[in-house]
C-alpha positions in Angstrom: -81.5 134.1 -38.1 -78.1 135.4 -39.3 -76.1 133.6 -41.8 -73.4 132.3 -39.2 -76.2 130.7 -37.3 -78.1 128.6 -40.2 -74.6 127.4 -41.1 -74.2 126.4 -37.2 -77.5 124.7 -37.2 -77.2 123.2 -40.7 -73.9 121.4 -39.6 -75.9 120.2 -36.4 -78.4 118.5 -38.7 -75.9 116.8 -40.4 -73.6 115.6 -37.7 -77.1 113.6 -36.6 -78.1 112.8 -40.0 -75.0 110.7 -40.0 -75.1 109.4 -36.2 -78.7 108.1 -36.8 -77.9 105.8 -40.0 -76.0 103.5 -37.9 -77.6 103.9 -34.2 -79.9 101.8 -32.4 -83.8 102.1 -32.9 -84.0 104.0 -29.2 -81.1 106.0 -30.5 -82.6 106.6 -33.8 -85.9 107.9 -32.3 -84.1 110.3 -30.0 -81.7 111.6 -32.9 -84.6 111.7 -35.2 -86.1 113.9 -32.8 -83.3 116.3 -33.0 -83.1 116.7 -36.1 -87.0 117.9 -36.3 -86.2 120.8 -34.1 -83.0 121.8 -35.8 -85.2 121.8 -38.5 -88.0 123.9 -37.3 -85.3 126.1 -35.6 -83.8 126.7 -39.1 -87.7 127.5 -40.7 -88.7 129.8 -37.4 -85.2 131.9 -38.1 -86.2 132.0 -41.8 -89.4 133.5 -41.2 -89.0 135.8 -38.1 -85.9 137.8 -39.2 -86.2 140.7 -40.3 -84.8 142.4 -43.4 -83.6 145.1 -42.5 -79.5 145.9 -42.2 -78.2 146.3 -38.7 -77.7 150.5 -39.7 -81.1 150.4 -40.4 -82.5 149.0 -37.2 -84.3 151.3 -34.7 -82.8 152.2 -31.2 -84.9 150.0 -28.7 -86.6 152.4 -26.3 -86.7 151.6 -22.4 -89.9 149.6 -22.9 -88.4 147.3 -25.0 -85.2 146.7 -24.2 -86.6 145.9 -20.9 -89.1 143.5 -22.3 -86.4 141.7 -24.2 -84.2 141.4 -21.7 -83.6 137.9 -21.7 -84.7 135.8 -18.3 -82.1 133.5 -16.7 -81.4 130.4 -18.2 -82.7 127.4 -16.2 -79.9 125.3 -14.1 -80.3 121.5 -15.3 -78.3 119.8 -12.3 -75.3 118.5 -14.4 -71.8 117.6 -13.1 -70.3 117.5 -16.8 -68.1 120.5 -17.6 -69.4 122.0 -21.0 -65.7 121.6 -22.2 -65.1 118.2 -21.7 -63.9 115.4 -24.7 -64.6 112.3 -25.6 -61.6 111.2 -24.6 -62.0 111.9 -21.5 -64.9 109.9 -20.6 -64.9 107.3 -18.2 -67.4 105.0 -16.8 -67.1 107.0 -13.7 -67.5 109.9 -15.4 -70.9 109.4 -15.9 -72.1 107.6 -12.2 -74.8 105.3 -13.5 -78.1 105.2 -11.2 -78.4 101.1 -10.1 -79.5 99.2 -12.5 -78.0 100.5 -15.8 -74.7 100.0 -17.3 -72.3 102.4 -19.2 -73.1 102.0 -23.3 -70.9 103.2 -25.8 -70.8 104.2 -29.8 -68.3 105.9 -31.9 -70.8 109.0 -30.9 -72.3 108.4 -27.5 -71.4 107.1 -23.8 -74.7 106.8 -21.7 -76.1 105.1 -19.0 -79.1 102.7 -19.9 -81.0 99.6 -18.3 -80.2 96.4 -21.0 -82.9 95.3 -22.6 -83.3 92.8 -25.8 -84.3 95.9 -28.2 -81.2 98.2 -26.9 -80.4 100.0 -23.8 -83.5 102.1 -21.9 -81.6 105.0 -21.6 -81.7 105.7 -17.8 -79.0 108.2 -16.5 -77.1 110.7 -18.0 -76.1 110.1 -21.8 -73.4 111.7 -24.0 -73.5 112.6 -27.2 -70.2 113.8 -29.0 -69.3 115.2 -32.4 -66.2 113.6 -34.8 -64.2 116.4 -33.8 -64.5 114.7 -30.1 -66.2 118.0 -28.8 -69.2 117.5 -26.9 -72.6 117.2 -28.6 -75.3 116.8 -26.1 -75.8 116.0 -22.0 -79.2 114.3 -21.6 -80.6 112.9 -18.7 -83.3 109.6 -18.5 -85.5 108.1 -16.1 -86.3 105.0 -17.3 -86.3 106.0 -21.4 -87.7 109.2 -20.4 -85.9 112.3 -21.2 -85.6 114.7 -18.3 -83.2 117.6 -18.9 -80.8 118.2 -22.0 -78.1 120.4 -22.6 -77.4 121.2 -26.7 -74.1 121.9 -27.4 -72.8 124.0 -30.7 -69.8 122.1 -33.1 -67.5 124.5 -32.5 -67.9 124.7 -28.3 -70.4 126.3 -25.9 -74.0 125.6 -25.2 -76.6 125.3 -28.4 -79.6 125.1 -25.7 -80.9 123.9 -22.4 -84.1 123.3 -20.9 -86.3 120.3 -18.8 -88.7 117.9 -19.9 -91.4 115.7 -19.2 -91.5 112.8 -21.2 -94.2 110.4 -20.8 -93.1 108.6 -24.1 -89.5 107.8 -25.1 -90.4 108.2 -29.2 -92.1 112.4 -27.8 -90.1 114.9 -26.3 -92.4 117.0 -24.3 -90.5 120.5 -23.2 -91.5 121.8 -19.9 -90.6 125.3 -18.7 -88.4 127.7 -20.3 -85.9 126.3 -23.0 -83.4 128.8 -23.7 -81.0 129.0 -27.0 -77.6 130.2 -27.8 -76.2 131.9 -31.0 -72.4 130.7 -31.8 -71.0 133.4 -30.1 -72.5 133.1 -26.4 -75.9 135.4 -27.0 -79.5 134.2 -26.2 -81.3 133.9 -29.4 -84.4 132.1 -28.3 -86.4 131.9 -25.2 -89.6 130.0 -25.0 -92.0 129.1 -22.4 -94.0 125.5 -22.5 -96.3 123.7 -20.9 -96.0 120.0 -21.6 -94.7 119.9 -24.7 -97.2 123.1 -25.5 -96.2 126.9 -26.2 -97.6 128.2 -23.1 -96.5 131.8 -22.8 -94.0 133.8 -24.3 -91.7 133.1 -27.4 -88.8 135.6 -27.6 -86.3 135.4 -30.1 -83.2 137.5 -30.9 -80.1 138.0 -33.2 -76.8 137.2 -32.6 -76.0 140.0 -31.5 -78.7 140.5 -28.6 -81.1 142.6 -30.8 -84.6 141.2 -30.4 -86.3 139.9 -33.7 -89.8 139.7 -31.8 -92.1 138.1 -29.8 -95.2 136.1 -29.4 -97.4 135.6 -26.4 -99.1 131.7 -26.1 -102.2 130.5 -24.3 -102.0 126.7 -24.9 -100.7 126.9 -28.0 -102.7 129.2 -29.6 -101.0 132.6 -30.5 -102.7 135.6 -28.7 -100.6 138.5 -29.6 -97.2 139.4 -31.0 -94.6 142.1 -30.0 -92.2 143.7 -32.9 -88.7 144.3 -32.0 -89.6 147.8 -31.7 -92.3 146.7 -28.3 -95.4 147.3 -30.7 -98.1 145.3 -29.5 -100.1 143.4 -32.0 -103.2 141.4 -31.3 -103.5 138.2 -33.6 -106.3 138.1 -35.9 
C-alpha cells in the first residue's frame, strides 16, 4: 500500500476516532466498527506490498493482466450523488422509510426508528467529514446494515459493497466489496460469504499494478497468486 494511501486511510481513522468520542452507543458501535477495518486495511497493505521500485516491477504477461483485471464494482441502489455537502442535506434528501425520523449530529443525518437507547438506524444514513465532504452512505433495515458506500477525505469513493447483518454491533460483508486508491484505481477486491472470505482476494497499487492474490474456501486460504500470475498452493 503506497505511502499516499496509508496517509489517506490514517486520516480516515482519525476523522472516526474523533466522531465516536461524542456519538451515541448505536453510533459508537457502528464507527467503532470502521475503524477496525481501516485498521486491518492499513496492516493487509503493510504486509502484501511488495518491495520492489515501480522500474523494477515485471511486465504482466497476458495471463495476468487478465486475471487482475478488476471485476465491476457492485451497484448499491443509492440516490445520493457522491459529491454532495453537508450543507446540502435536507430531510427530503434522505426519504425516510415510515416509521423513522431524520436524526442529526455535527457528523451525521440519518434516518432511524426512536427508541429510548438512540435511534435504530433504519434508512439511509450520512456520514460527513469537518471539511463538510461526504464520509459515508449506509443503508439500515431495522439497525441492520445493508449496503455502504466509503467515501475518501479528499472526494471520491473509499469502498462499496452489501451486507447482511443479522446483528447491529457485526458487520457481515456479503458479495464482492470493492476499494478505491485516492486517485480513482481499484486497489482491493474481495469476495465474502457472510461476513466470510469466500473466494478471491485481489489487491492492487495505486496505480492499477496488482500486488497479489489469494483464493478462499470459507475462510481458509487455499492458494495464492503473485503479481506475476505464479500459482502458489498454501502449505
Amino acid at each position: 500500500m503506497p505511502d499516499a494511501r496509508e496517509a489517506d486511510l490514517t486520516a480516515m481513522m482519525a476523522e472516526l476516532v474523533a466522531a465516536a468520542k461524542d456519538a451515541d452507543p448505536v453510533t459508537r458501535a457502528s464507527l467503532e466498527a470502521q475503524i477496525d477495518s481501516l485498521r486491518r486495511a492499513l496492516a493487509m497493505g503493510a504486509t502484501a506490498r511488495p518491495h520492489v521500485t515501480r522500474a523494477a516491477r515485471p511486465k504482466l504477461s497476458e495471463e495476468a493482466r487478465a486475471f487482475f483485471t478488476p471485476e465491476p464494482a457492485v451497484e448499491v441502489p443509492t440516490w445520493i450523488p457522491d459529491v454532495i455537502l453537508r450543507d446540502h442535506v435536507t430531510e427530503a434528501t434522505l426519504r425516510c422509510p415510515g416509521g423513522a425520523r431524520v436524526h442529526t449530529t455535527a457528523y451525521t443525518f440519518g434516518c432511524g426508528i426512536p427508541a429510548a437507547t438512540g435511534p435504530v438506524w433504519h434508512g439511509l444514513s450520512l456520514g460527513f467529514y469537518r471539511s463538510k465532504r461526504i464520509q459515508s452512505q449506509r443503508f439500515y433495515e431495522s439497525g441492520l446494515l445493508r449496503w455502504a458506500i466509503e467515501y475518501h477525505p479528499g472526494g471520491g469513493r473509499a469502498s462499496v459493497g452489501f451486507f447482511v447483518d443479522q446483528d447491529p454491533a457485526t458487520h457481515r460483508e456479503q458479495g464482492l466489496h470493492t476499494s478505491y486508491a485516492p486517485g480513482g484505481a481499484v486497489c482491493a477486491q474481495i469476495m465474502w460469504a457472510a461476513g466470510t472470505r469466500h473466494g478471491w482476494t485481489k489487491l492492487w497499487e495505486d496505480d492499477g499494478y496488482p500486488v497479489g492474490a489469494t483464493l478462499y474456501d470459507k475462510g481458509r486460504a487455499i492458494e495464492h497468486v503473485l503479481s506475476d500470475g505464479t500459482r502458489q498452493p498454501t502449505r
